[in-house]
C-alpha positions, 0 to 999 in steps of 0.5 A: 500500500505505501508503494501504491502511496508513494506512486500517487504523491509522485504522480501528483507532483507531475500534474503539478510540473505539468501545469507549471509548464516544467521543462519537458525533460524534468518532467519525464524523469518523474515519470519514469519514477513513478513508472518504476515505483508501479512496476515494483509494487506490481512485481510485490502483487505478483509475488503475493499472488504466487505465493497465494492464490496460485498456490492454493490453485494448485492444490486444489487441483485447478493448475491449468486454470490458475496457469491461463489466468495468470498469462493473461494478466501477464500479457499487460505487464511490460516486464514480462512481455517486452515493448509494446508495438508502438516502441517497436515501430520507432525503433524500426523507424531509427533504422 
């Protein structure tokens, strides 16, 4: 919850840079601050459901399902899925 806390205040702050027409480079460092804070608390909810709901999927004998359900919820991480098409076509573009 803190994490999810601190992303928010840094996010906050953005709006802020944002609305007193910071210099765009400044204000893309906080958000890649605040990209980073998400990511490690949604790698912290990734390690809970394991450790968890996956786990007791598993012994429950609903392996297959727990298994679909989490490479779908996968498919939206970025981590685990490498860059989206729109990073891809610029790097393609820079060729």
């Amino acid at each position: 919850m803190n994490r999810l806390k601190t992303a928010r205040g840094h996010l906050d702050a953005v709006l802020r840079m944002v609305e007193d027409d910071t210099y765009c480079p400044e204000v893309m460092k906080q958000l890649s601050a605040v990209q980073g804070s998400l990511e490690r608390a949604s790698r912290i909810v990734l390690r809970n459901h394991l450790e968890t709901c996956v786990a007791a999927a598993m012994v429950a004998g609903r392996t297959e399902e727990i298994v679909d359900e989490l490479m779908e919820a996968l498919r939206y991480d970025r981590i685990a899925t490498g860059p989206g098409p729109e990073l891809t076509l610029a790097q393609e573009e820079n060729r």
